[in-house]
ROKE-63703 format. One line per 3 residues: number of its first residue (from 1); their letters; for each residue x, y, z of C-alpha. Coordinates in nm, 4 decimals. Each point is the difference from the previous one (the first is absolute). Layout:
% ROKE-63703
NUM) a) X:Y:Z  ... $
% end
This chain:
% ROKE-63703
1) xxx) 5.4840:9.1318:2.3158  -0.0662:0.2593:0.2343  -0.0429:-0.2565:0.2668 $
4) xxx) 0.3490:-0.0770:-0.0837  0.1738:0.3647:0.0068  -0.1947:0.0350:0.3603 $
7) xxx) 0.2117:-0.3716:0.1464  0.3235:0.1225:-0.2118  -0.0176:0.3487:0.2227 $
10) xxx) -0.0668:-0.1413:0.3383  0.2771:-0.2649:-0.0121  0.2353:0.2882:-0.0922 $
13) xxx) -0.1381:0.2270:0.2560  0.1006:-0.3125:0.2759  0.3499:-0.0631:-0.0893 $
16) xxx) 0.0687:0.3721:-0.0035  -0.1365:-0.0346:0.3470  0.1725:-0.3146:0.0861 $
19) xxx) 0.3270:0.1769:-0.1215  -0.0065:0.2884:0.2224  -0.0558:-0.1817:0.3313 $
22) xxx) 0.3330:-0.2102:-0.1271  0.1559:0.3051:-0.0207  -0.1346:0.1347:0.3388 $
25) xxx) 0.1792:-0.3300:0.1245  0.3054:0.0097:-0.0942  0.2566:0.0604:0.2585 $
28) xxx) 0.2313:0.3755:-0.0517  -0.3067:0.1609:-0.2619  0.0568:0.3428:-0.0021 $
31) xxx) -0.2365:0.1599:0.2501  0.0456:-0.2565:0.2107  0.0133:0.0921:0.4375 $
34) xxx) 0.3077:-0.2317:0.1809  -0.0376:-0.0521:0.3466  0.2465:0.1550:0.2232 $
37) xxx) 0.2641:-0.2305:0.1487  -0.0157:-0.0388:0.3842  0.2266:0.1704:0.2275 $
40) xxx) 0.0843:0.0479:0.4007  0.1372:0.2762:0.1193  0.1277:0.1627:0.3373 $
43) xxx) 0.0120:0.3656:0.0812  0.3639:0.0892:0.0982  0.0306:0.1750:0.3497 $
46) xxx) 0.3513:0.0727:0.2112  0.1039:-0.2800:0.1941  0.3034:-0.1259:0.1904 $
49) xxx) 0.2441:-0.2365:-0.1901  0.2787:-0.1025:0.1120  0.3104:-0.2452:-0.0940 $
52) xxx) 0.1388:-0.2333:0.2225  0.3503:-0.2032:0.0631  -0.0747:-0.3142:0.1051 $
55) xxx) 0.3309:-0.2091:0.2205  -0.0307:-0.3764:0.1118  0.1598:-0.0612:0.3533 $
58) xxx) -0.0808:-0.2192:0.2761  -0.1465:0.0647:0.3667  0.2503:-0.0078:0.2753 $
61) xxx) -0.0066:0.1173:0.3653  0.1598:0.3149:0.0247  0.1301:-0.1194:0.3629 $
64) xxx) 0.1801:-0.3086:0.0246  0.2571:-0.1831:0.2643  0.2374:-0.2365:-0.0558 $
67) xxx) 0.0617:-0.2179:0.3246  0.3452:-0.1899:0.0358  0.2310:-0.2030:0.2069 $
70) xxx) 0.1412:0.1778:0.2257  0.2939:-0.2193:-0.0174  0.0932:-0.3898:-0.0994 $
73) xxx) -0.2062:-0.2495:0.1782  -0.3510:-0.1964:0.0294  -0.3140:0.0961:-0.0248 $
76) xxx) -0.1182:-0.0858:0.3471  -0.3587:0.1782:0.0066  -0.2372:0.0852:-0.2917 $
79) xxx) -0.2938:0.1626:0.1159  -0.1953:0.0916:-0.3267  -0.1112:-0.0819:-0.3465 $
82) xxx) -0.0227:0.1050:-0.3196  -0.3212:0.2692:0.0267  0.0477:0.0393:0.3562 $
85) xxx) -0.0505:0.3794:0.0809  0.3030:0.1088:0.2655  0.0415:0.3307:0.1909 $
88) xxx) 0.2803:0.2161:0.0339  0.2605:-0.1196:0.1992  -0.1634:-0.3195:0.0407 $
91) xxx) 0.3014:-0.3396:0.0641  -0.1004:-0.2411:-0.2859  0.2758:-0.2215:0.0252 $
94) xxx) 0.2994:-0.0764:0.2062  0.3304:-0.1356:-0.1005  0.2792:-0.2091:0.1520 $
97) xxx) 0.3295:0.1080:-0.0263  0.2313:-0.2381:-0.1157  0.1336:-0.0260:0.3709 $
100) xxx) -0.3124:-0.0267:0.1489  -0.0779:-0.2920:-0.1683  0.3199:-0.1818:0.0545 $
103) xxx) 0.0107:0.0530:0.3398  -0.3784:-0.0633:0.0545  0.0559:-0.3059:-0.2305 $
106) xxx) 0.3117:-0.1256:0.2465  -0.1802:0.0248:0.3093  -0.3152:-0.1348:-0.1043 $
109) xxx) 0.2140:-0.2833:-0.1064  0.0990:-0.0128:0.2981  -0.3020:-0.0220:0.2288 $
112) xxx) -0.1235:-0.2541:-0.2669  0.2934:-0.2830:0.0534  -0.0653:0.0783:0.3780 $
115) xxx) -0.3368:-0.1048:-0.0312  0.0492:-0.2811:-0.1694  0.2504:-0.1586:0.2816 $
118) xxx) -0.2713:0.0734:0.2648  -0.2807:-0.1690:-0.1855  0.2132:-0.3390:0.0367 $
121) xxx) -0.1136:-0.1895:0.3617  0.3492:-0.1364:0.0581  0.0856:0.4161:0.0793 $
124) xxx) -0.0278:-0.0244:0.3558  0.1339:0.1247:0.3181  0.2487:0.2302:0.0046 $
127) xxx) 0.0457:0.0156:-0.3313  -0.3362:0.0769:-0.1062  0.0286:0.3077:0.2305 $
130) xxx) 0.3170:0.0602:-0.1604  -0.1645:-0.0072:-0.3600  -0.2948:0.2146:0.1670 $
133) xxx) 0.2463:0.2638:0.0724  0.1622:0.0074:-0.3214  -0.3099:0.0189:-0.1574 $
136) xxx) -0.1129:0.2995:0.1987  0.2667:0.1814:-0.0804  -0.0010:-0.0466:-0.3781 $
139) xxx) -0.3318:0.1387:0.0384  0.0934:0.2698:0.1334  0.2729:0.0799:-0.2375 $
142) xxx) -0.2405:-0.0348:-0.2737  -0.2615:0.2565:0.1736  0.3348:0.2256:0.0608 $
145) xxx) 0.0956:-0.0695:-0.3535  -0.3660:0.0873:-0.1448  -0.0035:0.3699:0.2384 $
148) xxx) 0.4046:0.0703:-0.1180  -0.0679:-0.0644:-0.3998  -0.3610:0.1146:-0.0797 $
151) xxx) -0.1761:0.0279:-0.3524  0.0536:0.2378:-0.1962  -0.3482:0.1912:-0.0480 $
154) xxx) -0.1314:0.1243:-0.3298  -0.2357:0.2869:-0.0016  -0.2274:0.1786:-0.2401 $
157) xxx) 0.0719:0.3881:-0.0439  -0.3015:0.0267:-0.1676  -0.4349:-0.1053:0.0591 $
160) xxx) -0.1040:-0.2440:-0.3113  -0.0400:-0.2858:-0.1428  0.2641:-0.3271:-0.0937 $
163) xxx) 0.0114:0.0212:-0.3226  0.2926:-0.2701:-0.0690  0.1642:-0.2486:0.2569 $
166) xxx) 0.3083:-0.1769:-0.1186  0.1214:-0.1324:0.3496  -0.1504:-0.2705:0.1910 $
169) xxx) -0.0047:-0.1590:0.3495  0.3928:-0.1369:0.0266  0.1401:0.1047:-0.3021 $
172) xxx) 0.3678:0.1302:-0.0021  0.0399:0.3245:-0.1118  0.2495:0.2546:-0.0438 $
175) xxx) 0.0972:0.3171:0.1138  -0.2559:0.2359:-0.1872  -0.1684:-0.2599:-0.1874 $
178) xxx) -0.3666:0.0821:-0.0977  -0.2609:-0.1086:0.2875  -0.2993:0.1855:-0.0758 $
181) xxx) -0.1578:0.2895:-0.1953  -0.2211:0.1957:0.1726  -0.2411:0.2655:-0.2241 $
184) xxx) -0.2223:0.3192:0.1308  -0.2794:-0.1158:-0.2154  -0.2310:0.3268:0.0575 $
187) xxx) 0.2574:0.2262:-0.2201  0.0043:-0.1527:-0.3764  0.1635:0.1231:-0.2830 $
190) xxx) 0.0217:-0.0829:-0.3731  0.3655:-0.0095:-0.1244  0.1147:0.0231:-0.3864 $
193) xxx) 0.2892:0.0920:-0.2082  -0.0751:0.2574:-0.2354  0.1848:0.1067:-0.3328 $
196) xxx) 0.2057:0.3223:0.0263  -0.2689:0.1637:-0.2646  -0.3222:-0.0877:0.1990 $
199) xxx) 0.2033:0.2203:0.2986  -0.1174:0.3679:-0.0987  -0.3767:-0.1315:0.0406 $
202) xxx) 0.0912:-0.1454:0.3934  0.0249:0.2861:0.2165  0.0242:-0.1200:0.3390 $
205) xxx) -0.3308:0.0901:0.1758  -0.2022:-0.0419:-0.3236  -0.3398:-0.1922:0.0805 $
208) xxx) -0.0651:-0.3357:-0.1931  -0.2113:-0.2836:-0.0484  0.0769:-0.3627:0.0915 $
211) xxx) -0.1463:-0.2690:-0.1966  0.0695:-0.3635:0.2418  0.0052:-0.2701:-0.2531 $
214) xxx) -0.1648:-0.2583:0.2338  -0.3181:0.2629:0.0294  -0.0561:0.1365:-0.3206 $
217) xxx) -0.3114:0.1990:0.0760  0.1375:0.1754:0.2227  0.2820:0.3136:-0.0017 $
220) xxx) 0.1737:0.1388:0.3009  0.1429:0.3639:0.0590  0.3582:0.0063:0.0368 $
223) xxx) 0.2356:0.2820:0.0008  0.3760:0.0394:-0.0723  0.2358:0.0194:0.2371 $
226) xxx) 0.3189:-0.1485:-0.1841  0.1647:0.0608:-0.3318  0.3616:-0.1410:-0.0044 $
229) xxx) 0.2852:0.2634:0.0312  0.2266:-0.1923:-0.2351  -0.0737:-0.1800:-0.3430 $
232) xxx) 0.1410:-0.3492:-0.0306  0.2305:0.0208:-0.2893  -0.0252:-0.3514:-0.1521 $
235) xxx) -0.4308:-0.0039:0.0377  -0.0331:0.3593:-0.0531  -0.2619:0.0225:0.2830 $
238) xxx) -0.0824:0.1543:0.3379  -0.1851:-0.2040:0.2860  -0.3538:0.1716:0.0659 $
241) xxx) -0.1782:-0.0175:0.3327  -0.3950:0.0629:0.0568  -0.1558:0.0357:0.3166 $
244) xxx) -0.3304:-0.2015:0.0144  -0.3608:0.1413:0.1960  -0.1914:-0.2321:0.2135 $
247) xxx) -0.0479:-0.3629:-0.2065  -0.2487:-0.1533:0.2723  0.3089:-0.2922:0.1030 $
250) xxx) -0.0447:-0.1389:-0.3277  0.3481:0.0616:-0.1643  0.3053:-0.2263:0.0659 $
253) xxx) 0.3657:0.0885:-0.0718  0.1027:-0.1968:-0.3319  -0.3358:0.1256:-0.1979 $
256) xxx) 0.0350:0.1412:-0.3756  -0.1852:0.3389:-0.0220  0.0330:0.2881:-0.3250 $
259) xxx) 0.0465:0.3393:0.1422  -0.1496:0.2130:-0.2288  0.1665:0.3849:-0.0226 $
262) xxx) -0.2035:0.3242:-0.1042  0.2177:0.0896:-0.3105  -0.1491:0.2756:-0.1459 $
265) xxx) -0.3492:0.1937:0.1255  -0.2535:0.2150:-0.2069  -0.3040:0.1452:0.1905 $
268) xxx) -0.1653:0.1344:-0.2720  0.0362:-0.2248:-0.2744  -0.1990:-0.0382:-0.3316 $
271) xxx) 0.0014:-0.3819:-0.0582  -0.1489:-0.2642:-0.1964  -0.0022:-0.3702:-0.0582 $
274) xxx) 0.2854:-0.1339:-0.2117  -0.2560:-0.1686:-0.1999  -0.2137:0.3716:-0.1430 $
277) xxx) 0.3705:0.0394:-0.1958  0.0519:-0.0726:-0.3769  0.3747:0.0016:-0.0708 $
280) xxx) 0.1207:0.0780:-0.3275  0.3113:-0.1404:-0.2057  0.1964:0.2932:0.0684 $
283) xxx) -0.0670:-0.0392:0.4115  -0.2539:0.3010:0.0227  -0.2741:-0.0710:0.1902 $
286) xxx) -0.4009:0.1121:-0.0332  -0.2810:-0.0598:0.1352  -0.3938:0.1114:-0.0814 $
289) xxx) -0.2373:0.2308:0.1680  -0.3542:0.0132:0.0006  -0.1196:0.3402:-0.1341 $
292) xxx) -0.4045:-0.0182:-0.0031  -0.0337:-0.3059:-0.1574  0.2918:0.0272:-0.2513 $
295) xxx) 0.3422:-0.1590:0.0982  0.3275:0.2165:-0.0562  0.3499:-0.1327:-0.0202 $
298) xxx) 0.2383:0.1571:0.2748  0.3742:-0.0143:-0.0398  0.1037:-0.0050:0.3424 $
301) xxx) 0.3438:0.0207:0.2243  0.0869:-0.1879:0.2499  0.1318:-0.0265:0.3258 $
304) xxx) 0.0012:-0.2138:0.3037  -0.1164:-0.3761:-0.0288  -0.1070:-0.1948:0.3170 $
307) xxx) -0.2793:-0.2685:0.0684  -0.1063:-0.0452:-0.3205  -0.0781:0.3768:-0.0637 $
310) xxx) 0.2057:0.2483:-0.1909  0.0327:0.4235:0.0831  -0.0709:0.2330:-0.2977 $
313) xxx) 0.1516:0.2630:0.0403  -0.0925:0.2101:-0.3166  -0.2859:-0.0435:-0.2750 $
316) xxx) -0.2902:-0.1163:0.2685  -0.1913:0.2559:0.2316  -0.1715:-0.1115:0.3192 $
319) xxx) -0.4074:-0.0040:-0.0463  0.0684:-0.1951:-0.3754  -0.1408:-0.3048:-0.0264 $
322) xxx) 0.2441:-0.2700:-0.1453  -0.0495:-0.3509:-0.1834  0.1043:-0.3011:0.1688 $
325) xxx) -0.1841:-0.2902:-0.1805  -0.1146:0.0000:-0.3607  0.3126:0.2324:-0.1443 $
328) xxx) 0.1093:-0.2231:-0.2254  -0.0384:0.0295:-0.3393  -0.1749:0.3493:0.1162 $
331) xxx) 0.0860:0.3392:-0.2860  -0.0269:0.3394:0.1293  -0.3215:0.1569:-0.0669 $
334) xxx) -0.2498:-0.3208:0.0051  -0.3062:0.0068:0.1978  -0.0134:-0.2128:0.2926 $
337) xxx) -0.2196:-0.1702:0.2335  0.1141:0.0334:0.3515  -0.0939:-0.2642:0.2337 $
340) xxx) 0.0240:0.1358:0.3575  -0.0373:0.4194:-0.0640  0.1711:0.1621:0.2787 $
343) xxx) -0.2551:0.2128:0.2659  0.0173:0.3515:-0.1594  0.1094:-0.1018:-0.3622 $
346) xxx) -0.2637:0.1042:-0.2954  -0.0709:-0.2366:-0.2965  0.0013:0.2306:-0.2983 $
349) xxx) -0.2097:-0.1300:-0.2984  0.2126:-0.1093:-0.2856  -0.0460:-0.1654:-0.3544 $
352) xxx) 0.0249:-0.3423:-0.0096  -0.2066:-0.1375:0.3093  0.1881:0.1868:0.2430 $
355) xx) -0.1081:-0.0502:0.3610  -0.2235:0.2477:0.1570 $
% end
């Protein structure tokens, strides 16, 4: 019997045991230490931000020369190519006036029948010298002919390259029909339109950057030296001009490039990532703060936005240390565990596993 009381007693003793571990187990017992949630944060310092205006246009030379007939006629000479480079005043092509070439055409008609009648053997005698003589002085009135009527010349007024050549060797052309186009190649610009709007934000003189399409890694410096006196009325726009710097011979006319504008400038601007903000339903924005080791909920305004980053302008001092992964789901006053502590910032010891 008393054998039995002793097993009755220890058996109890165990599950009284076995029912507090359970209850040590479970997960949310009262007592029971959370860990703190991961955060990152970034101490907030003055910086530059700055908005931008950004214009498509396309690369032209600022210089260019339009070579034409000089009158109606043929193309008699053609001395260059497309790509050719030319020098001022240089004679790239001459041109036959429609007399010229008449009377050059009769005369070397002309000599032409002339020769024919002396190439036959039964020309002999007298009259071969007779044909000789004829022949000699249809010559001669083609040489006096060629000297009395000359070609027309056609000269650059500028040094460059060809950049188009419509006219070839013997082609008929008119009195100030298109020959050649001749371009200064080392003074590019970029040319847009711009809407009337954008036109407060493009002082002329204004420095800007150049992104070239066909070289995306790269940006050029330009400057402004052209905003349109006169909006077109139907397009609402202005036509924009930007000098370009040096580009190394790599840019052609005909290239797309974005010009972008400084809009607005701030040189001592409180910023952070788009992403630290929580947004509510009403449109105010917040952010959190690490305090210690205890996150605090910040409503914030805002000002400029630009690269992905965002000006506060009130509710955020410089030196604070702001959350920018790990906010959500964050309530102001929890402990947190912050993974890359800022040089300078002191982990305060809090309940709940706080980081130290």
């Amino acid at each position: 019997m008393f054998r039995s009381v002793l097993g009755i007693a220890a058996l109890a003793g165990l599950a009284a045991v076995a029912a507090c571990r359970g209850r040590e187990k479970q997960p949310g017992a009262v007592g029971e230490a959370r860990p703190a949630p991961p955060v990152t944060v970034m101490t907030v310092s003055p910086g530059r931000l700055e908005t931008t205006v950004e214009v498509v246009g396309t690369i032209d030379a600022k210089v260019v020369a339009r070579l034409t007939a000089p009158g109606d006629g043929i193309v008699e000479v053609l001395r260059v190519r497309e790509g050719d480079a030319v020098g001022e005043g240089q004679v790239v092509a001459l041109v036959s006036s429609a007399e010229r070439v008449a009377l050059l055409g009769e005369t070397r008609s002309r000599t032409d029948r002339l020769r024919a009648r002396l190439a036959d053997p039964a020309q002999t005698g007298a009259a071969r010298a007779d044909l000789e003589g004829q022949l000699a002085e249809a010559e001669a009135d083609y040489r006096y002919a060629g000297d009395l009527l000359q070609p027309l010349p056609v000269v650059s007024p500028i040094a460059g390259r060809v950049m188009e050549k419509p006219a070839e060797l013997g082609t008929v052309v008119s009195a100030r029909a298109l020959l050649l186009t001749v371009a200064d190649l080392s003074h590019l610009v970029a040319r847009a339109t711009v809407s009337e709007l954008l036109l407060p934000s493009l002082p002329v003189g204004a420095r800007v950057r150049v992104r070239v399409h066909a070289f995306p890694n790269d940006t050029l410096p330009g400057r402004i030296t052209l905003v349109g006196p006169q909006v077109d009325v139907a397009t609402r726009t202005a036509p924009l001009e930007v000098a370009l710097g040096v580009d190394g011979g790599r840019l052609r006319p005909g290239m797309l490039v974005t010009i972008v504008v400084p809009a607005e400038r701030r040189t001592a601007a409180l910023a952070v990532p788009d992403d630290a903000f929580l947004v509510r339903p009403d449109g105010e924005r917040m952010l959190f703060v690490v305090q210690g080791d205890t996150a605090r909920r910040r409503v914030v305004r805002t000002g400029l936005s630009a690269g992905g980053r965002t000006e506060i302008v009130d509710g955020l001092r410089a030196g604070e240390h702001v959350v920018v992964e790990g906010h959500e789901g964050l309530r102001d006053g929890v402990p947190v565990r912050v993974r890359n502590r800022p040089a300078g910032a002191k982990a305060v010891g809090s309940a709940g596993g706080g980081a130290r």
